[in-house]
C-alpha positions in Angstrom: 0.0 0.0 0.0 2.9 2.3 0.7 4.4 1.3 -2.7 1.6 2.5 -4.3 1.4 5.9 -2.7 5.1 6.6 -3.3 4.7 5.6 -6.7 1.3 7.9 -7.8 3.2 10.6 -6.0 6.4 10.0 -7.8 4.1 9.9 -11.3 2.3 12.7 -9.7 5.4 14.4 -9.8 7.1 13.5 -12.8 4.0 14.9 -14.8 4.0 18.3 -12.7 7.9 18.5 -14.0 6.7 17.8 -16.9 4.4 20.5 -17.4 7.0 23.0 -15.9 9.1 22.2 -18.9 6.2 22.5 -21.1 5.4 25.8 -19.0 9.0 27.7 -19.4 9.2 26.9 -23.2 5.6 28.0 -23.8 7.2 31.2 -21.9 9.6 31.4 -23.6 7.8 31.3 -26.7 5.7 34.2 -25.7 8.6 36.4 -24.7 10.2 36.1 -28.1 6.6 36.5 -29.8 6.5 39.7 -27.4 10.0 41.1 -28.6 9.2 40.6 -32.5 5.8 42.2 -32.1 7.0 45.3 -30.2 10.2 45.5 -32.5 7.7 45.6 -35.3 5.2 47.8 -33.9 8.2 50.6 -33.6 9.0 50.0 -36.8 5.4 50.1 -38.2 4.8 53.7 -36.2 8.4 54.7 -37.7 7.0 53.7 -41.1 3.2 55.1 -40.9 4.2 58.6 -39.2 6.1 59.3 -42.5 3.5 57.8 -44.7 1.3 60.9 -45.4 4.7 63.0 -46.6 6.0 60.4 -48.7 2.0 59.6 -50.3 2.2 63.5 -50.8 5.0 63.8 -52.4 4.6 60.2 -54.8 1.1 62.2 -55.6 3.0 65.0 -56.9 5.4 63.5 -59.2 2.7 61.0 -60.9 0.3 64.8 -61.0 3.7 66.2 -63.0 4.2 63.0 -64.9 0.7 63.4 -66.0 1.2 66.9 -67.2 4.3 66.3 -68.9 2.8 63.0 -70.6 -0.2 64.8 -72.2 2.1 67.5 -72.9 4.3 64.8 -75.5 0.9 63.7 -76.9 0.3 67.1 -78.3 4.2 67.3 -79.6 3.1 63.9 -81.0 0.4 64.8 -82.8 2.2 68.3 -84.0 4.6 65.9 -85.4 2.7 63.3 -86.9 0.7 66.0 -88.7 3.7 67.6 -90.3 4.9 64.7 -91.5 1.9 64.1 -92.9 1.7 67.0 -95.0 5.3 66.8 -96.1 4.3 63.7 -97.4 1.1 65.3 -99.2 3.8 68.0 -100.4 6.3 65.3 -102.4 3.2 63.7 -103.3 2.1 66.9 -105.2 5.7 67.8 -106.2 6.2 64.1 -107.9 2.7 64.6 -109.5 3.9 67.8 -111.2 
């Protein structure tokens, strides 16, 4: 009877140290989870503070893209419709 009490406490206790092992890696886990998500929540305030300058700006430079864009399309068409009537010019010229 006295084996069997020293042996369920002895299995008793060999589970408990069991889930203290389990207990400090869960921990331990957790603590590094804890460091990567602080590290990237500085990061991510670091990033977002600047966002609305850096959106600002990109808006600006597609805006003058834009601009300067629509401004070749005009060049474009200035071209193509000169070279278009040169060639209606040596058409007429060969014809007479």
């Amino acid at each position: 009877m006295v084996l069997w009490v020293v042996g369920f406490n002895v299995a008793i206790a060999l589970l408990n140290c069991y889930l203290v092992w389990k207990i400090i890696q869960w921990r331990r886990c957790l603590r590094c989870t804890r460091y990567t998500l602080a590290r990237t929540e500085r990061q991510m305030r670091r990033i977002l503070t600047t966002a609305p300058r850096v959106i600002h700006e990109r808006q600006q430079g597609a805006q003058q893209t834009r601009l300067a864009y629509a401004k070749l399309q005009t060049q474009v068409q200035q071209v193509q419709q000169l070279l278009g009537l040169l060639i209606l010019v040596r058409k007429l010229w060969y014809r007479y």
